[in-house]
N, C-alpha and C positions, 0 to 999 in steps of 0.2 A: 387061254391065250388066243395064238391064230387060228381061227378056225374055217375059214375060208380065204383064196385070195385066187385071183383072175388078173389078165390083161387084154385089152383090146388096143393094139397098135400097126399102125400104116404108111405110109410115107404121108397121103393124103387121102381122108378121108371127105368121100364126097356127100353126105348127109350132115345133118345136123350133130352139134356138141350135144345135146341131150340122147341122141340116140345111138350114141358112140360110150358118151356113159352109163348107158340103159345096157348093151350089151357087156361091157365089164362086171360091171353088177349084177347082171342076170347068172353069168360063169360064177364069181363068187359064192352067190345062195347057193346053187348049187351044188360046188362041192361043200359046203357047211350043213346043207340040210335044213334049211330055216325058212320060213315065206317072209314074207316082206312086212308082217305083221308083227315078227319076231325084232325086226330092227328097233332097239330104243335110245339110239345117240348116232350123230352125225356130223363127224369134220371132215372140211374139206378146204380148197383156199381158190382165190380169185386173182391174176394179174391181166393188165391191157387187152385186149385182141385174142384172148384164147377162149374165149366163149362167141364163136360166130361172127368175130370181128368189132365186141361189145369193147366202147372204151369201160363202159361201168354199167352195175347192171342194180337196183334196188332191191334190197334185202334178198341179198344172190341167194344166201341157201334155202331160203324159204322155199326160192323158184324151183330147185333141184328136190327137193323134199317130195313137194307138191308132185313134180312130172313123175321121180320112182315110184310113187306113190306108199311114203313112208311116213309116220307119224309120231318122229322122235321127241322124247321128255328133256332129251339134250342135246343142243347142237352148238356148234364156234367153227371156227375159222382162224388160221393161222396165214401169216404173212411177212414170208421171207421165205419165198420159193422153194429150192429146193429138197434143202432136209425137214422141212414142214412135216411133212410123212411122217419124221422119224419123233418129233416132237409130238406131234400127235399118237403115235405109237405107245410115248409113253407116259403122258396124259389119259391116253384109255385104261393102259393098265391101271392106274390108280382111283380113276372112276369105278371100274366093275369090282377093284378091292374094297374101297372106301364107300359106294353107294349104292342105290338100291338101283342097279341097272346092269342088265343080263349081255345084250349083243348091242358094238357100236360098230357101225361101218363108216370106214375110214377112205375116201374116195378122190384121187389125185390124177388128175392130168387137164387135158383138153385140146384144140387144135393148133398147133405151131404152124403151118402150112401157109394160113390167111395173113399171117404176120410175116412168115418167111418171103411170098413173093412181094410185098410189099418193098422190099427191099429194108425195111428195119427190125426192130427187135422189141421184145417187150421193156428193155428200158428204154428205148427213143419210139415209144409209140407216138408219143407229143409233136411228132414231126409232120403227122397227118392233119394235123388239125392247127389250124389259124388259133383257136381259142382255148386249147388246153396244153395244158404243163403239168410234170409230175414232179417239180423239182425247182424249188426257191432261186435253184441256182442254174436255171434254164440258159441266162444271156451269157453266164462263163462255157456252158459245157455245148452251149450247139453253135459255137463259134467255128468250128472243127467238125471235120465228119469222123466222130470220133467212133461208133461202130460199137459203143460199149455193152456187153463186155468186152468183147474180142479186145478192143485195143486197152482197157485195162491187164489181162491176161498178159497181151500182147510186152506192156511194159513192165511187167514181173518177170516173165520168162528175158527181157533185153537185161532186166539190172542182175538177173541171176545168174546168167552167162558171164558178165561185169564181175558181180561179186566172189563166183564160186566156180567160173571157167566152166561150167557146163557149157555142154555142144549141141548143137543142131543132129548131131548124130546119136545122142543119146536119148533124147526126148522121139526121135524117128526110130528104134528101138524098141521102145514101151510100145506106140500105136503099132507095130507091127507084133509083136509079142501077144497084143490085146487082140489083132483079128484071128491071130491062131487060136487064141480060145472061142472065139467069135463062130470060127470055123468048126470048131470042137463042139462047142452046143448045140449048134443044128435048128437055134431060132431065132437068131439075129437077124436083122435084117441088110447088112453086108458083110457079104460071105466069101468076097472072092480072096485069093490070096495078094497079097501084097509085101515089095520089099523093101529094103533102107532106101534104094537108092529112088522106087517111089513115090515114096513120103518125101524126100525131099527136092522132088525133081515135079511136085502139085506145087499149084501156084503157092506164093507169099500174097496170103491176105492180108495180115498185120504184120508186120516185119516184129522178130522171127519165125512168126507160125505160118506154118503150112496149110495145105487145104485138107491134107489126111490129118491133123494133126489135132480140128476143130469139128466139135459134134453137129451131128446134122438135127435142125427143128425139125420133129414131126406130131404128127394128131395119135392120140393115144390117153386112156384112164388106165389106173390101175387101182383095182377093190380090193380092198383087205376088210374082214369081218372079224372082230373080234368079241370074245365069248368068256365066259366065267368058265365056261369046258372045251376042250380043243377040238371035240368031237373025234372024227377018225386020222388028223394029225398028230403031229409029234405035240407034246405040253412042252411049249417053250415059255422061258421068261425074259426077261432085259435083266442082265447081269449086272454090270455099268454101264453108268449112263450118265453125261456131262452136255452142256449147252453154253456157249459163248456168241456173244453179238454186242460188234465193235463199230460203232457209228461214225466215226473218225472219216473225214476226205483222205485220199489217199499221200495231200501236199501236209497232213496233218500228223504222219506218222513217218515215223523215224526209219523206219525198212522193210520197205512193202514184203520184203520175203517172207517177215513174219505174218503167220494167216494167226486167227481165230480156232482155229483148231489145233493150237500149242495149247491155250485153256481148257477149250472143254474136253481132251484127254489128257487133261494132267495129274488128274487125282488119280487112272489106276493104269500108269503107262506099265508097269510090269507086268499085267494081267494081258494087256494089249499082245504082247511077244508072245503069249502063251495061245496064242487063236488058233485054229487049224486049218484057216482061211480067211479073207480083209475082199472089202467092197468099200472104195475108194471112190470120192467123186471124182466123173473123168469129165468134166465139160471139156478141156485142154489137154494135153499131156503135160505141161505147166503144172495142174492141176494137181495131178498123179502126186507128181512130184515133190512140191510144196508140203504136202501131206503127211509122206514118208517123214518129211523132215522134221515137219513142225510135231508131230505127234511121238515121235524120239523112236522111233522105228530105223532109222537111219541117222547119223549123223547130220550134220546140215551141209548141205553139199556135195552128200556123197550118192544122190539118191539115182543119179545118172548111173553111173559107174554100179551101182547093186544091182540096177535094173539089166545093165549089160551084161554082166556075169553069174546072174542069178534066175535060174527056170521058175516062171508064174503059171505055165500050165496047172492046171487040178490034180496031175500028179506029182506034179514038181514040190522043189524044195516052200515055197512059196507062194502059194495058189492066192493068185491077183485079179478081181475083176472076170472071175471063172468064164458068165457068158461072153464075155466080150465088150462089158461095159456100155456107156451109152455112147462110146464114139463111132460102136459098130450096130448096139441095137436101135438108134436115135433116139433123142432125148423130146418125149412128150410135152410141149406146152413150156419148152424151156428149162424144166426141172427132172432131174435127173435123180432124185431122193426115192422114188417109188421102186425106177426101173435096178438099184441096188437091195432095197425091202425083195423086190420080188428073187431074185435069183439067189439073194439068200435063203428065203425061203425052198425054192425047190431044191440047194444044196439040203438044207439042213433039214428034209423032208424024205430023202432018199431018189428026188424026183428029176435031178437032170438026166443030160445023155451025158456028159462028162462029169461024173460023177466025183469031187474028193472023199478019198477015203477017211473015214471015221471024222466025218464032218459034225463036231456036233458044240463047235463056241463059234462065230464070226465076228471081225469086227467090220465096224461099219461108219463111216463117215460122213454126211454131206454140208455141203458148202452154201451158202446162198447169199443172194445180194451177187457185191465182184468176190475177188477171192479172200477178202479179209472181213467181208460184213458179220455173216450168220455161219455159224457149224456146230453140230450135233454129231456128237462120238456116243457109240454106241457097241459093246458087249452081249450080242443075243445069242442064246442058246439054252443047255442045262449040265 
C-alpha cells in the first residue's frame, strides 16, 4: 500500500510550482526507499492558476514527468479537485493488484497564493481574461460577484440555518474546536488559540460566514507513493470505498443541504460509526457539517448541536480533523483531499504529536467542485 508520503507546504511559496513539487517528492522517495527509477505510474490533476499562474498548460503530466525526471508505463489525471487524491488512491490500489506495476506516485497540490492575491479563485479564474471562460454559463454567473465557492457555501450554510435552525454559534464552535487540534499537532500552520466570540466577531465575507470560519488558499504538494509492499509503514488497505458526482446547477436541485456524499457513503454507513477516527473536508465549517449529516453520522440537523457537546480532540469521544484540518493547516491549490490523506496517514502510522489511541480504521471524506458536485467516502486502514 502506502509506502511513502511527504508534504511541502507554505503560506507562499516564492519559487517555482515545479520546484515546490520536486521537494514533496524528493521527502516521499525518501521515506519509501525507492530512486526515481523505481516510479512506474503517475496521477495527478491540473485546475486554472495553480501551476505558476498557468490558465492551461499542454499535456501537463508529461511536463511534470519530464521535470521529476520519472518514466512512467502509466499515468491520468483526475478532475474534480479535491477528493482526486482519494480517487486516485483507489485506482492505484487496483492497478498494482490487477497489473503489472510495482510503485505509482500520486502527487497533489500546487500554488493557491498567485490566485489568492488576484482577488479570485480557481472557479472565477475566467475573470482575468477578456477571452476565456470555463463555464457555458459565464453571462448568468458573472453577473454578480459571486466569489464562488464561498458564496455557494455561503448559501447552504443561509438555507441551513432556515431549514434546521443551526446557529452562527455553532458552526464558530467546530473552527474553534478544529484550532485546538490544530494546536495540538504542532504543524499546522495557524496555531494561535482562538475563541467563539472570535470567530464571530472576523469579518462576514459571505453572509453567514465568517473570516475564521473560511480556509485559507496556500502553495503546497502533497506525495504519496504507492507500492505492492508498504516497506517500513503500516500494510494498509481501503476498506470501503464509494464515489458520487452530481452535475446538477444548484436552481436544479431540490435542497441544496443534500451533498453528494449521502451517496457515496451509503453502502457501508454502519461500518462508517465503527472508525476510531473521521477526516472530513473542511473547506467551510458548513462543510463539516453537511457531512456529518449527509453521511448518517448524525441526524440531519443535528450536526451543530453534536459538535457542541461532543469532544473532537484525538483523545476525545470523537476525534475530528485530528490536525487541525485545512481551515488551520491551509488548503493547497484549493484542494483539501491531500492535506486529509496525509494526517491520516501519520494518525494511522503511529506518527503524530497528538496521537489517537489505537488508531487503526479512519474514515475519510472529500468534497469537490461546490458542495454537492464530487465526494469520495472512504474506510482506510486494516
Amino acid at each position: 500500500m502506502i509506502r511513502g508520503f511527504a508534504e511541502s507546504v507554505y503560506k507562499k511559496y516564492d519559487r517555482s510550482v515545479y520546484e515546490l513539487m520536486e521537494e514533496s517528492f524528493s521527502k516521499a522517495l525518501d521515506m519509501a526507499g525507492l530512486q526515481r527509477s523505481d516510479i512506474q505510474g503517475f496521477i495527478t490533476t491540473f485546475m486554472p492558476g495553480i501551476f505558476d499562474d498557468n490558465v492551461y498548460m499542454h499535456f501537463f503530466p508529461d511536463q511534470v514527468c519530464n521535470y521529476l525526471g520519472i518514466h512512467p508505463k502509466y499515468i491520468d489525471s483526475l478532475d474534480y479537485g479535491g477528493p482526486s487524491v482519494l480517487s486516485a488512491l483507489y485506482r492505484t490500489e487496483r492497478l498494482i493488484k490487477n497489473d503489472d506495476i510495482d510503485n505509482i506516485l500520486l502527487l497533489f497540490g500546487g500554488k493557491g497564493s498567485l490566485v489568492r492575491e488576484k482577488k479570485v479563485t480557481v472557479d472565477s479564474f475566467e475573470l482575468l481574461y477578456d477571452n476565456v471562460t470555463n463555464t457555458p454559463y459565464k453571462s448568468l454567473f458573472r453577473e454578480y460577484n459571486s466569489m464562488n465557492p464561498l458564496s455557494d457555501y455561503a448559501l447552504v450554510a443561509q438555507r441551513h440555518k432556515s431549514m434546521y435552525k443551526s446557529t452562527d454559534e455553532e458552526r464558530a464552535v467546530l473552527a474553534v474546536k478544529q484550532r485546538e487540534n490544530a494546536i495540538a499537532s504542532k504543524y499546522s500552520m495557524f496555531s494561535e488559540k482562538i475563541t467563539i466570540e472570535d470567530v464571530l466577531n472576523s469579518p462576514v465575507i459571505s453572509s453567514p460566514l465568517h473570516l475564521l470560519e473560511i480556509v485559507y488558499p496556500v502553495d503546497g504538494f502533497h506525495a504519496f507513493i504507492v507500492s505492492k509492499s508498504a516497506g517500513k509503514l503500516r500494510e494498509l488497505k481501503i476498506l470501503n470505498y464509494g464515489e458520487a458526482h452530481w452535475t446538477d446547477l444548484p436552481p436544479e436541485q431540490n435542497d441544496i443541504t443534500q451533498i453528494s456524499a449521502s451517496e457515496s457513503s451509503n453502502k457501508f454507513r454502519n461500518e462508517i460509526k465503527k472508525c476510531d477516527f473521521y477526516e472530513l473536508y473542511d473547506s467551510f465549517t458548513i462543510t463539516v457539517m453537511l457531512q456529518l449529516e449527509n453521511t448518517g453520522i448524525v441526524p440531519k440537523g443535528e450536526s451543530g448541536k453534536f459538535i457542541e457537546k461532543t469532544s473532537i480532540s484525538s483523545d476525545g469521544e470523537f476525534p475530528l480533523n485530528t490536525g487541525g484540518g485545512s481551515l488551520n493547516r491551509g488548503q493547497p491549490a484549493y484542494m483539501s483531499g491531500s492535506v486529509l490523506l496525509y494526517e491520516s496517514l501519520l494518525q494511522l502510522n503511529n506518527m503524530a504529536k497528538n496521537q489517537v489511541k489505537s488508531a487503526n480504521r479512519v474514515f475519510i471524506n472529500g468534497i469537490g467542485g461546490w458542495s454537492r458536485n464530487h465526494s469520495v467516502s472512504m474506510i482506510l486502514g486494516e
